[in-house]
C-alpha positions as CSV (number, residue, x, y, z in Angstrom):
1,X,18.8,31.2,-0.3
2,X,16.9,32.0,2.5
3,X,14.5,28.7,3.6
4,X,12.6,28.6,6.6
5,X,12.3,25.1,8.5
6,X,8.0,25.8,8.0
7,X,5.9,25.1,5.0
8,X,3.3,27.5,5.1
9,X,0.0,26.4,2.7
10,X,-2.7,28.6,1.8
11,X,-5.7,27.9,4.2
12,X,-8.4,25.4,3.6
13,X,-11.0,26.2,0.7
14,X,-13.6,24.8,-1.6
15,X,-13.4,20.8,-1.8
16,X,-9.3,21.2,-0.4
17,X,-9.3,20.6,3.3
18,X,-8.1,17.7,5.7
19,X,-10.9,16.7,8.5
20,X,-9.4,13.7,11.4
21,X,-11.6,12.0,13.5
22,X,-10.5,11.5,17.1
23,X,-12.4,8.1,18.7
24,X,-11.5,5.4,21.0
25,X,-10.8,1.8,19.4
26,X,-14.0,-0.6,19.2
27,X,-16.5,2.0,19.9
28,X,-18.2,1.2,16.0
29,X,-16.8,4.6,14.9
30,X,-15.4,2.9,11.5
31,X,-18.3,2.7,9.8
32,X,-19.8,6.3,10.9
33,X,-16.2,8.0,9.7
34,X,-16.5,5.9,6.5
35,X,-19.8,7.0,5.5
36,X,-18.4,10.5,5.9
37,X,-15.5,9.8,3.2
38,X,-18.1,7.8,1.2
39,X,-20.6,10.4,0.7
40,X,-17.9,12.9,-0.2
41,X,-16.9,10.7,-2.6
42,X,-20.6,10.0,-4.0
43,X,-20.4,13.6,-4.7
44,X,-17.8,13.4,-7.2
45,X,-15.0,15.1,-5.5
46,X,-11.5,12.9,-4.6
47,X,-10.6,12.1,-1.3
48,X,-8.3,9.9,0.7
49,X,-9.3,8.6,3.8
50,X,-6.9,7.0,6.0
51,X,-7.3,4.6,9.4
52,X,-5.1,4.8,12.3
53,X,-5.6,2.2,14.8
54,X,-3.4,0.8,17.6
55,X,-2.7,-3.4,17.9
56,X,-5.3,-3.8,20.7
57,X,-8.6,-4.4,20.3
58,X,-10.4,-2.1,21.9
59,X,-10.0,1.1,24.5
60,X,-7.1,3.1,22.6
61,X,-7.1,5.4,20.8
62,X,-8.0,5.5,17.1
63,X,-7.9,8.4,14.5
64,X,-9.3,8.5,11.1
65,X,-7.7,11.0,8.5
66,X,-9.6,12.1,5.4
67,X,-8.2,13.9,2.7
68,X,-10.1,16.3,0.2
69,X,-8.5,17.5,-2.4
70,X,-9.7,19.1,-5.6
71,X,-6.6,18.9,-6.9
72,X,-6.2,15.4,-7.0
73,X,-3.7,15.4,-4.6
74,X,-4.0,12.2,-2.5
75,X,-1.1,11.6,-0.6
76,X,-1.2,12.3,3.3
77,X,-0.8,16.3,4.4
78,X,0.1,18.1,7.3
79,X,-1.9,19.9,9.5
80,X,-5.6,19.3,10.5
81,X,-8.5,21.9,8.8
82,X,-10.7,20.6,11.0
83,X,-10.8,17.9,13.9
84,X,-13.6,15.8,15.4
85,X,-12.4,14.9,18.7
86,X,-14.6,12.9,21.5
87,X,-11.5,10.9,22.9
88,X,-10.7,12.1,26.0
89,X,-7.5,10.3,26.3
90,X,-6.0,12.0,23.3
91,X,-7.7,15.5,23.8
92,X,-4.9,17.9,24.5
93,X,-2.8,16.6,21.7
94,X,-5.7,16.0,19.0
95,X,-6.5,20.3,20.1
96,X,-2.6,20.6,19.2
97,X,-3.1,19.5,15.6
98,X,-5.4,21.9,14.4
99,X,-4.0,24.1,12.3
100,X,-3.9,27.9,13.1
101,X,-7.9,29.3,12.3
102,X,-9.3,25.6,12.1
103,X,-12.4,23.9,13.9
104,X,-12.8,21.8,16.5
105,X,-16.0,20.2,17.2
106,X,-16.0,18.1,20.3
107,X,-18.7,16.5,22.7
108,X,-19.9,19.5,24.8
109,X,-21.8,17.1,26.8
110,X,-18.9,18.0,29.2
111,X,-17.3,21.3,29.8
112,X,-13.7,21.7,28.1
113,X,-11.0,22.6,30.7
114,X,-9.5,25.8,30.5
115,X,-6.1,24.7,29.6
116,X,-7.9,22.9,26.3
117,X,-8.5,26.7,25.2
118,X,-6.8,27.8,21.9
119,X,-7.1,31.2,21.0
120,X,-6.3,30.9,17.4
121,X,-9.1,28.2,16.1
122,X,-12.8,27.5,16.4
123,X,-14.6,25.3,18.8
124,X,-18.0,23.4,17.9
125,X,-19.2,21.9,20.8
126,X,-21.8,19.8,20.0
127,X,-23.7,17.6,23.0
128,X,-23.2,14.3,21.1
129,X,-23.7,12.2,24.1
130,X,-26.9,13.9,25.8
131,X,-28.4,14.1,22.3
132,X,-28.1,10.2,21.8
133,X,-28.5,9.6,25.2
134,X,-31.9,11.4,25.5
135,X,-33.6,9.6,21.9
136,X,-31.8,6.3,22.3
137,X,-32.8,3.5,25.1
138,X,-30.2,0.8,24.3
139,X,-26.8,1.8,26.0
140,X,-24.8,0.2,23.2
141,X,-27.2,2.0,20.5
142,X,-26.3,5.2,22.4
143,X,-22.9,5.0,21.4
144,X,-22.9,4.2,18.0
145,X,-25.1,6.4,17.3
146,X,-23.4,9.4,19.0
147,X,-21.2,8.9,15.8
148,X,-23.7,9.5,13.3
149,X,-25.1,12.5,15.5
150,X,-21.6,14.0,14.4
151,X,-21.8,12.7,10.8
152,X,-24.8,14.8,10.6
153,X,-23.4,18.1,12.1
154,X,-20.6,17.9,9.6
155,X,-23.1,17.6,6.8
156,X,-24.3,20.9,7.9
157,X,-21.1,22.5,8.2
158,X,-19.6,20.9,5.0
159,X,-23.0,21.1,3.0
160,X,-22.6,17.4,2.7
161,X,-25.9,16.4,0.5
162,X,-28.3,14.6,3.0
163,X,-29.5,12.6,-0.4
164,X,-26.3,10.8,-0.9
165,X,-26.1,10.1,3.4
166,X,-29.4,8.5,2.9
167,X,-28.7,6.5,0.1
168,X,-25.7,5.2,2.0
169,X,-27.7,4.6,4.9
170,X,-29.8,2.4,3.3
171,X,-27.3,0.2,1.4
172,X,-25.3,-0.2,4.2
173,X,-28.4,-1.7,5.9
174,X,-29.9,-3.6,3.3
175,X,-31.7,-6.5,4.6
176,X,-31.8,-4.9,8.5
177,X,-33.8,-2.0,7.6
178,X,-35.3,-1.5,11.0
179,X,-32.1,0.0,11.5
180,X,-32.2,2.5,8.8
181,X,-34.7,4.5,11.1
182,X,-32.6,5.4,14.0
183,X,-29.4,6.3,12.1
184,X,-31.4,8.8,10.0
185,X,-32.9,9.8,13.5
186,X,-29.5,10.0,14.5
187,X,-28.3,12.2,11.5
188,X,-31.2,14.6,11.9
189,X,-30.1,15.2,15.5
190,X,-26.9,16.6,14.7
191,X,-28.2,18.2,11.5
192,X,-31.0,19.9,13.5
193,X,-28.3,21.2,16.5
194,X,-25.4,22.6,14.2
195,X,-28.7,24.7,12.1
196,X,-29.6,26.0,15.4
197,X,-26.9,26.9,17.0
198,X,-23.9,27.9,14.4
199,X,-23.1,29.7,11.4
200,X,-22.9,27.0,8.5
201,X,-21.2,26.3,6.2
202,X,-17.5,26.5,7.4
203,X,-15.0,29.0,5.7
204,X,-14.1,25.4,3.8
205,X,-16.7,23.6,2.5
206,X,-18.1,20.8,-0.2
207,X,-19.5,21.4,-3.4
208,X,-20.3,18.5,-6.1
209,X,-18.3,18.1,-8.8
210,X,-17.8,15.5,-11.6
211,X,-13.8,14.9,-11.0
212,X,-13.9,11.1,-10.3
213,X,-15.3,9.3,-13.6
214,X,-15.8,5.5,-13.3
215,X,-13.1,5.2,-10.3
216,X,-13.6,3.3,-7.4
217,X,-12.8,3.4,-3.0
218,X,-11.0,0.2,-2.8
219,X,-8.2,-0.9,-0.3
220,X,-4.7,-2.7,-1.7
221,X,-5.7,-6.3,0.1
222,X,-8.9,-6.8,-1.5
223,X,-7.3,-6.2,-4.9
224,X,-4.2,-8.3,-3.9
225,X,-6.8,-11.2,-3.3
226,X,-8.8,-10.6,-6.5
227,X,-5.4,-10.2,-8.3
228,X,-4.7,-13.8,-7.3
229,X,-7.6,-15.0,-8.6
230,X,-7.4,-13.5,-12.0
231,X,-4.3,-14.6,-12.1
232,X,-4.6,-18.3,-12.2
233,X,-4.3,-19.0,-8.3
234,X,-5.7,-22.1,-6.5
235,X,-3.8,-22.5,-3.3
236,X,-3.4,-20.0,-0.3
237,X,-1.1,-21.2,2.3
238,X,-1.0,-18.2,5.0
239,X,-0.5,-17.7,8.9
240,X,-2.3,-14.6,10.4
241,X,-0.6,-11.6,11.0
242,X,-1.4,-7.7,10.5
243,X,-1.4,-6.0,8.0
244,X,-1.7,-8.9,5.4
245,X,-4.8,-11.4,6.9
246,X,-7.4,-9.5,4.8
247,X,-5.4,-10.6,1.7
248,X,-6.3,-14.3,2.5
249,X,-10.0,-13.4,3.5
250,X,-10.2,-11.6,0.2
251,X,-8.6,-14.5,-1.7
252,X,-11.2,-16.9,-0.1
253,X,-14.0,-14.6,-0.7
254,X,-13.3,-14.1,-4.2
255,X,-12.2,-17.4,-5.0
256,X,-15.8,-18.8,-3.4
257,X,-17.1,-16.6,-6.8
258,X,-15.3,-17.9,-9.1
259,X,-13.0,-21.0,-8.5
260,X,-16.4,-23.1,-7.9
261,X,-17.0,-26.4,-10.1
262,X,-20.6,-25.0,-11.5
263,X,-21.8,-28.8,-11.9
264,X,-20.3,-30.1,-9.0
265,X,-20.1,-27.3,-6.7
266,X,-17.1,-28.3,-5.2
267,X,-14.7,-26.2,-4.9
268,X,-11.5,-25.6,-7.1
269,X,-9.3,-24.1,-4.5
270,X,-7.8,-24.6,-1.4
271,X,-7.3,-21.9,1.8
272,X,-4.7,-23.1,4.2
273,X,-3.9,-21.9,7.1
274,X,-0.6,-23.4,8.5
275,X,1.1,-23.9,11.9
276,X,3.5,-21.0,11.2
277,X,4.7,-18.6,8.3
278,X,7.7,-20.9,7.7
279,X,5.3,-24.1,7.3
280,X,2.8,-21.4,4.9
281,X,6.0,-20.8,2.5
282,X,6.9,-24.6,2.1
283,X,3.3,-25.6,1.3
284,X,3.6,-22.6,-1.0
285,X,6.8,-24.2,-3.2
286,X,5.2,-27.5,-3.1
287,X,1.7,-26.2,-4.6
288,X,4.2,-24.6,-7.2
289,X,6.5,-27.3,-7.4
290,X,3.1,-29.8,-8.5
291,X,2.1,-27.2,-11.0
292,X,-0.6,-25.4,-9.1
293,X,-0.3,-21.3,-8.8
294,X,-0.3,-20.7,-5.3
295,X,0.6,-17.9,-3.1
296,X,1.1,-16.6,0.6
297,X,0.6,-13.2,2.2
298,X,2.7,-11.8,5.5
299,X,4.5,-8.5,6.6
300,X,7.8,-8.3,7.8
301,X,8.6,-10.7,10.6
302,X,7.0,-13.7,8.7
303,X,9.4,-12.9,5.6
304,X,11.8,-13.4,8.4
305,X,10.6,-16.4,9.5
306,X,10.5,-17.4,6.0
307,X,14.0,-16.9,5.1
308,X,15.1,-20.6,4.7
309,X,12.3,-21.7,2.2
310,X,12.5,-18.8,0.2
311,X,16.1,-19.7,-0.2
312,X,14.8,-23.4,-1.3
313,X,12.8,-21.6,-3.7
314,X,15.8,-19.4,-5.5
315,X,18.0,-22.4,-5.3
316,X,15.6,-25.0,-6.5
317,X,14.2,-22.7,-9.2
318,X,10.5,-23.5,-8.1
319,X,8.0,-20.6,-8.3
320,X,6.5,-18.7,-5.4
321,X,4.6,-15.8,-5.0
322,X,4.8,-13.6,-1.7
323,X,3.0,-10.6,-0.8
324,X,4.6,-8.8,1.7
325,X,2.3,-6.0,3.5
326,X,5.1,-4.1,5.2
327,X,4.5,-2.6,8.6
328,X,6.6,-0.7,11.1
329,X,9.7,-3.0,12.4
330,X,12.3,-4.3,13.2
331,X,10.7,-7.1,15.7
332,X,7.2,-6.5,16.8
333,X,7.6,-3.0,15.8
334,X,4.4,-0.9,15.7
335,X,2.2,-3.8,14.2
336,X,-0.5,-1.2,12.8
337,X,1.7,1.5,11.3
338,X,3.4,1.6,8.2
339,X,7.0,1.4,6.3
340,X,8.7,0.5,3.4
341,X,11.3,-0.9,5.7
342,X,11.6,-4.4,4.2
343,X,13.3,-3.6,0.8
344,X,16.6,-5.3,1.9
345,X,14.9,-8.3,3.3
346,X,12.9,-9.1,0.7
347,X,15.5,-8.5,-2.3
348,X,18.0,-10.6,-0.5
349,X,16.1,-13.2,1.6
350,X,18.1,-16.4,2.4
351,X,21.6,-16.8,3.7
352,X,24.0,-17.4,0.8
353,X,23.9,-15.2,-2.5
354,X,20.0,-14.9,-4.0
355,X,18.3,-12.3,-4.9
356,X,14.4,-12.0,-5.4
357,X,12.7,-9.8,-8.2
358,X,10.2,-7.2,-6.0
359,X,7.2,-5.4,-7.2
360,X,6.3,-2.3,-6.1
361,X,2.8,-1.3,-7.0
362,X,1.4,2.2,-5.8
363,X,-2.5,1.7,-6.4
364,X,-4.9,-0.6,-5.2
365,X,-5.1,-1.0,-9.4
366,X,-2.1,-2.0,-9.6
367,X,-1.7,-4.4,-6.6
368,X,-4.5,-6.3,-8.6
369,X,-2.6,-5.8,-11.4
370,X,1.2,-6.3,-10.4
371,X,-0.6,-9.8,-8.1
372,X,-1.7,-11.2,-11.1
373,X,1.5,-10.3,-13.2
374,X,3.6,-11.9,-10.5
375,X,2.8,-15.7,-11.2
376,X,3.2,-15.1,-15.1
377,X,6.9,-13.8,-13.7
378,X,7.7,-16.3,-11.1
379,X,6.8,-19.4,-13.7
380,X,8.7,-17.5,-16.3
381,X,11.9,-17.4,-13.8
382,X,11.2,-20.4,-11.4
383,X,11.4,-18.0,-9.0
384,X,9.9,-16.6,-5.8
385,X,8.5,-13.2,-6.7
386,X,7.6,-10.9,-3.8
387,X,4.6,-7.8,-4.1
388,X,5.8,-5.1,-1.9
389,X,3.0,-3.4,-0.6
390,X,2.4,-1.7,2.9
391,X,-0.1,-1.1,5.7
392,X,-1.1,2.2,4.0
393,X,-1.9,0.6,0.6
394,X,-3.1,-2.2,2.0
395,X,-5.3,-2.0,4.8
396,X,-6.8,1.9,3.4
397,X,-9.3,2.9,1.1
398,X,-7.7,4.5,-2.0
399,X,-9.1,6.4,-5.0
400,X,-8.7,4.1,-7.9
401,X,-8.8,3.1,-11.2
402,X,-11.6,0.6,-12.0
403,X,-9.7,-3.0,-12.3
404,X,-9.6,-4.5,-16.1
405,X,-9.2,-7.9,-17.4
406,X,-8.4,-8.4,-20.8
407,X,-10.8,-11.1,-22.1
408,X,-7.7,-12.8,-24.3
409,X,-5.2,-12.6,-21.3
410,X,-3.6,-16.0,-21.1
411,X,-1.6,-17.2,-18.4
412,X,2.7,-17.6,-19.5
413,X,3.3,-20.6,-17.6
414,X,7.1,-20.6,-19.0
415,X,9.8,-23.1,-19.8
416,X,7.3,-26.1,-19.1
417,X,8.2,-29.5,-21.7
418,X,5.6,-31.9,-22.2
419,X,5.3,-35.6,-22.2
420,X,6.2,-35.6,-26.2
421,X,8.9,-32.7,-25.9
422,X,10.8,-35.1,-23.1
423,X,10.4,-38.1,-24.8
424,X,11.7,-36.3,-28.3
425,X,14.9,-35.5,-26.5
426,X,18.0,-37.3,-25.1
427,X,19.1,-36.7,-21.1
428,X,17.0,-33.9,-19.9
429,X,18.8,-31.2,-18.1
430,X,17.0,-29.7,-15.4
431,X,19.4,-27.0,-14.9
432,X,20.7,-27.0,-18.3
433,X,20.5,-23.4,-19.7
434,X,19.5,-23.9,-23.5
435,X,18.9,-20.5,-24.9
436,X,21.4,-18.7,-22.8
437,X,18.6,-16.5,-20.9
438,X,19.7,-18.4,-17.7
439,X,16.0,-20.4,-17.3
440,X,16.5,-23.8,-17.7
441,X,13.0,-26.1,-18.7
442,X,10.9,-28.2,-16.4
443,X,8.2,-30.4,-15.9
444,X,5.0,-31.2,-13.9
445,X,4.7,-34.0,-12.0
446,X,3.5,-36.8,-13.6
447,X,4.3,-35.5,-17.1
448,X,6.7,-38.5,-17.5
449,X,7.5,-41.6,-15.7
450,X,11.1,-41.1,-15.8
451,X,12.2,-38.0,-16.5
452,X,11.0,-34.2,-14.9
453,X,10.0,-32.5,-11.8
454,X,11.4,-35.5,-9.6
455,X,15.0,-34.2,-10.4
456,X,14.4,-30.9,-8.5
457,X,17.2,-30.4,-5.9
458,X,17.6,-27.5,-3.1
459,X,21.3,-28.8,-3.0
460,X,24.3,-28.2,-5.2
461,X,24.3,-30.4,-8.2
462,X,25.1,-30.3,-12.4
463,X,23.1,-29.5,-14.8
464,X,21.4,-32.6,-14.7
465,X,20.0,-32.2,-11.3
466,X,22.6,-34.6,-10.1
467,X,23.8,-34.2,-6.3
468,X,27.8,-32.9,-6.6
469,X,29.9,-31.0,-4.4
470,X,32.1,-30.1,-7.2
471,X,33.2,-26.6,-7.2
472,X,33.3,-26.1,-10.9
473,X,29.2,-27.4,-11.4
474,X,28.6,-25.1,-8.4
475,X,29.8,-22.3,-9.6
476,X,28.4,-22.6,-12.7
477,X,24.9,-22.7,-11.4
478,X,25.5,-19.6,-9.7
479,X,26.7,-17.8,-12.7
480,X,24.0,-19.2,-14.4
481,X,21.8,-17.7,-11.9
482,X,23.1,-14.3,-12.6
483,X,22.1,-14.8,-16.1
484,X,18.8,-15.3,-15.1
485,X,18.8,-11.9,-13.3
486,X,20.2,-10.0,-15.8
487,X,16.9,-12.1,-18.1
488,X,14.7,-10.9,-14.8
489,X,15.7,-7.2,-15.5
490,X,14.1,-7.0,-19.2
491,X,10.5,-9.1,-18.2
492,X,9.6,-7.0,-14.7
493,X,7.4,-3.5,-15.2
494,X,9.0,-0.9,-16.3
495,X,9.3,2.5,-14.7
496,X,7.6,5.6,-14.9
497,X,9.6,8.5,-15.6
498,X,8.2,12.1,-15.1
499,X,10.2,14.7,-17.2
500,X,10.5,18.3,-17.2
501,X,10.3,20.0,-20.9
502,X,13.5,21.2,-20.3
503,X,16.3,18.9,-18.4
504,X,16.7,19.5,-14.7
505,X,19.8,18.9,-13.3
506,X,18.4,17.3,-9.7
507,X,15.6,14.0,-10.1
508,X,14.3,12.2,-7.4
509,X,13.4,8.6,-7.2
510,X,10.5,7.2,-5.5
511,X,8.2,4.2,-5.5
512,X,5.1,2.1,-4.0
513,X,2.9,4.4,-1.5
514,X,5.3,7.3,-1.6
515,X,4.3,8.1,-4.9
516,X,1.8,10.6,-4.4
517,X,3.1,12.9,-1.6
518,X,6.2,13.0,-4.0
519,X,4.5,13.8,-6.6
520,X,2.9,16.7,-5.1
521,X,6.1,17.7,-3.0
522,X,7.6,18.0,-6.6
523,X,4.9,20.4,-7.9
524,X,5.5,22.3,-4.3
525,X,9.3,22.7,-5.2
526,X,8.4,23.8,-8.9
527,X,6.0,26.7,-7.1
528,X,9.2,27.9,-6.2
529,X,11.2,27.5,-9.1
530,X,12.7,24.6,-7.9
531,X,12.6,21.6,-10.5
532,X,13.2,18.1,-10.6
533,X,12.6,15.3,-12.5
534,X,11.5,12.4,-11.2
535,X,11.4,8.4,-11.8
536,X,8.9,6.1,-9.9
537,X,10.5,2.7,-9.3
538,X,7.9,-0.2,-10.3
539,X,10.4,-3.0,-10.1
540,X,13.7,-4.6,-9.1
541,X,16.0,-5.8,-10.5
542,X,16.4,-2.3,-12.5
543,X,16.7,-2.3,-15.7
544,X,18.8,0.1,-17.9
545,X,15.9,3.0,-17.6
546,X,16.5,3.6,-13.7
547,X,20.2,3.4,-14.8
548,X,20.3,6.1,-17.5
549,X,18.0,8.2,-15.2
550,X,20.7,8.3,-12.6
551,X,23.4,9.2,-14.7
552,X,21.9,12.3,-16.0
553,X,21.3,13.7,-13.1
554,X,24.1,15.5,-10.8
555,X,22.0,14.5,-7.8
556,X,19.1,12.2,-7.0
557,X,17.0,12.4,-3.9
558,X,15.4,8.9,-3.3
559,X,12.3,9.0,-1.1
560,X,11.3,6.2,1.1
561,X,9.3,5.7,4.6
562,X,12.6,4.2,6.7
563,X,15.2,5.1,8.6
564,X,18.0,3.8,6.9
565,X,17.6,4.5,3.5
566,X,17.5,0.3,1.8
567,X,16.2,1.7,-1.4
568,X,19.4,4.1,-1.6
569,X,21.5,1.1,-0.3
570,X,20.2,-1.4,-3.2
571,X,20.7,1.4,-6.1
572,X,24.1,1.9,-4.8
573,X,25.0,-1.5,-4.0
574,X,23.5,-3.0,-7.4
575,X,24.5,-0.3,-9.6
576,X,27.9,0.1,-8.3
577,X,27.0,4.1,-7.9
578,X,28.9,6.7,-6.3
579,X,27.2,7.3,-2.3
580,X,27.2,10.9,-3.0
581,X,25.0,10.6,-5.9
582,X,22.1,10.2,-4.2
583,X,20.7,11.6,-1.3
584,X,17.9,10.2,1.3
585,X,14.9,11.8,1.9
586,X,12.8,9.5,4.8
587,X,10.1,8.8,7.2
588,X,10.0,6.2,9.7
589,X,7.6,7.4,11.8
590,X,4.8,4.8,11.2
591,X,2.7,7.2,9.7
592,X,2.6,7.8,5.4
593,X,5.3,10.3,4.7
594,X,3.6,13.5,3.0
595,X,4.6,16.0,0.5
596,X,5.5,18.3,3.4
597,X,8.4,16.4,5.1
598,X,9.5,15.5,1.3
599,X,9.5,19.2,0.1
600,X,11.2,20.8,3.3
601,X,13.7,18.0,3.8
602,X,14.5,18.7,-0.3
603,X,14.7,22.5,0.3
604,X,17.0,22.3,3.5
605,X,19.5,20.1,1.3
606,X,20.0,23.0,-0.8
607,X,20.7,25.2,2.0
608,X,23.0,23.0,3.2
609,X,25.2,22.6,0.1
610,X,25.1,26.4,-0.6
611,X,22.8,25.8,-3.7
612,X,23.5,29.0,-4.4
613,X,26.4,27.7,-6.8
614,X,23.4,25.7,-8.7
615,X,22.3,28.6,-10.0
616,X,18.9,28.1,-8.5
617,X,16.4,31.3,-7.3
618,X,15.2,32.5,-3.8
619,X,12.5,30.5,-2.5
620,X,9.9,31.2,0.4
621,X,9.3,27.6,1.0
């Protein structure tokens, strides 16, 4: 098998192309680079756009990543189609992306230097800055609008319909409609340059289609905050940190729509924001602990700060609900760049034996979804339930499914007795296991004078919520906790299992936001007779589906975006598998792994294990 260490795709085209935009942090070039994936997407045809910004606030650069893709295909893809760059500070290495035969189009308002020259793509320069500097006054109105200027040459080039910029325009600026004036000025400008002065449209370019139905550009934080809401939440305990803050400013803003008293007006909710993530966790399991649904949000070094409380959680049985927005660690790491580096973390927060049942939705549909699911699971369990999401999903506009509520959904608050049901029995076991499912009952406070939640412990005790150090009642409320999780396995999502029509001998395992690059890089691999099935992982603990999935396979490559391969560690550790059975395929570097690095890193394992013997053909890959 001869497999080179390139993955050669066939050249940009009709509605398939990737465009980046080069800019300098907090010069109002995210709404400029928005409106160009908006429009595209107001013309029917699915794209991916994608935000990379540095920690600071302003003077760094920034780069903004769209994907097009007839196809469908939305996860990130290598290799720039066509780049607009008017950073200086990143110039020679933005002109390094391009992809052999791409465009550039840069501010010409400045001669390039000669060692900026590629031979083998297509420069566009296009004055940006004397254009807005000559109809524009107002030196900050100069600069934003030197972004529309190149909004509107690329509408040119791309035959992006000026109707649906327009129409943008002027919702963006409803109610401050003087401004809707210049920035169609400002379009017109670069419009009118790119028709006088190039060829147009591009070798690639956009053509309407009707491919996206009733779906929606929404980003994973929003519909974690909505998610909340639908799903019973009144209390918000969070301390700032990126990538998770917009979940608690879309909690608050959606829960100042529909958690207001319509008599009173006051409001049925409460937004905290605490001294620390630690502090945001405990209000958290009180909240829970007094029968409220309540929730925090934080990324990877709060869930370390967290630790201790999410212990008290597992051990007390109270419920909690954690959305973790994983970014690039360990330590400060890179703050703004994404990973799925906090599996191991998360599933076994806490000194001492616990382990937490993780969500892992891949959508911004199902982060509203999977949110709201999460409280009906963590009041089943008394629990802490943690929603693994990342920077990607979260803080990125995604092509989605339109969110649904079912107008009958009721809320499963779980094994919860009632004033009546504890005075019908004898001694009340708070840590008594009745049906053998490992969930004991308990109360709200203030169900009962004597007898309920006031017999909640964090610290070994019988079933009776009675303090002991006794090493038999221990125990037993640790194995009892084992029965829970083995309960926990048969109540979280299920996964999704993508199966050839004849049974491939290789799978490969993947989950959250590295579900669409791996679902390409599997149709890549089958382009050159290379199949596997695949599973997507929606949940841990896993359940007897992940299980039977590994066993019929020889080998299974599990994709994930960090360095040391946690989700390979947990399937080995919890299934008691054999190392060799699975093999790693990874990113760590901050940026969303694509179908590229997935499909070569696939086809050079076959090279290395002379795959030759698996009876599979030559491939060009």
């Amino acid at each position: 098998m001869t497999i080179p260490t390139t993955l050669r795709r066939p050249q940009a085209g009709v509605n398939d192309f990737v465009a980046r935009f080069a800019n300098v942090n907090g010069t109002g070039s995210a709404s400029a680079n928005f409106l160009f994936a908006k429009a595209i997407f107001r013309m029917g045809i699915p794209v991916t756009p994608k935000n990379i910004f540095p920690s600071n606030i302003q003077g760094l650069p920034t780069w903004y990543e769209v994907r097009v893709s007839e196809k469908g295909y939305l996860g990130r893809r290598e290799g720039i189609d066509l780049l607009v760059a008017v950073n200086a500070q990143s110039l020679k290495q933005d002109i390094a992306s391009v992809r052999e035969g791409g465009y550039l189009m840069y501010d010409s308002t400045k001669k390039l230097a000669p060692d900026l020259i590629r031979e083998d793509i297509h420069y566009l320069g296009v004055p940006m800055m004397d254009l807005s500097n000559e109809h524009f006054s107002n030196p900050r109105q100069r600069q934003l609008f030197k972004n529309i200027i190149y909004v509107g040459a690329l509408a040119v080039l791309l035959q992006i319909e000026y109707e649906v910029l327009e129409t943008l325009l002027h919702e963006q600026f409803a109610g401050k409609e003087k401004l809707i004036g210049p920035n169609l000025k400002a379009l017109q400008l670069g419009m009118d340059y790119v028709r006088e002065h190039f060829d147009y449209p591009l070798d690639f370019f956009l053509e309407r289609r009707n491919l996206i139905g009733d779906k929606i550009l929404v980003d994973g934080n929003s519909a974690c905050g909505l998610g909340a809401v639908f799903g019973g939440a009144t209390v918000m305990a969070w301390y700032p940190i990126t990538p998770s803050t917009s979940v608690a400013e879309a909690f608050e803003k959606y829960a100042s729509l529909y958690r207001v008293d319509p008599e009173t007006g006051k409001n049925r909710y409460a937004v905290i924001q605490a001294e620390d993530e630690l502090a945001a966790m405990g209000m958290v399991i009180g909240a829970n602990w007094n029968g409220a649904r309540a929730l925090t949000a934080t990324s990877g070094p709060g869930v370390s700060l967290m630790n201790e409380f999410i212990g008290l959680a597992y051990f007390a049985e109270v419920p909690a609900v954690l959305i973790d927005v994983q970014r690039a660690g360990p330590s400060t790491g890179m703050p703004t760049r994404t990973q799925q580096s906090d599996i191991t973390l998360a599933a076994y927060a806490s000194h001492g034996d616990s382990k937490h049942p993780l969500l892992f939705p891949a959508t911004p549909k199902e982060c509203f979804e999977m949110t709201a699911a999460c409280f009906d699971l963590a009041d089943r369990l008394q629990t802490p339930v943690i929603l693994m999401t990342d920077l990607d999903l979260g803080m990125n506009d995604h092509l989605s499914e339109p969110f649904h509520w079912p107008e009958n959904q009721r809320f499963d608050r779980g094994k919860v007795l009632s004033k009546e049901a504890l005075e019908a029995m004898g001694r009340y076991g708070r840590y008594l296991d009745v049906e053998g499912d490992g969930i004991p009952y308990r109360t709200y406070p203030g169900t009962h004078p004597t007898k309920g939640a006031f017999t909640t412990r964090g610290t070994s005790r019988d079933e009776y919520a009675v303090y002991t150090e006794d090493s038999a009642a221990y125990k037993r409320n640790m194995d009892r906790l084992i029965v829970k999780w083995e309960t926990a396995k048969k109540l979280v999502p299920k996964p999704q299992v993508y199966q050839k029509q004849n049974h491939c001998d290789w799978g490969m395992v993947f989950f959250g936001t590295s579900t669409f690059s791996s679902e390409e890089a599997r149709d890549l691999l089958a382009e050159q007779e290379i199949q596997l099935d695949a599973l997507r992982i929606k949940a841990f603990p896993f359940g007897a589906e992940i299980e039977a999935f590994i066993h019929a396979h020889q080998r299974i490559f599990v994709i994930e975006q960090n360095r040391d391969g946690q989700m390979r560690d947990l399937l080995i550790q919890e299934m008691q598998l054999s190392p060799q059975k699975l093999v790693s395929v990874l990113n760590y570097d901050g940026m969303p792994i694509t179908a590229d690095q997935i499909a070569l890193q696939i086809a050079a394992y076959f090279k290395q294990t002379n795959a030759q013997s698996h009876e599979l053909p030559e491939t060009s890959i």
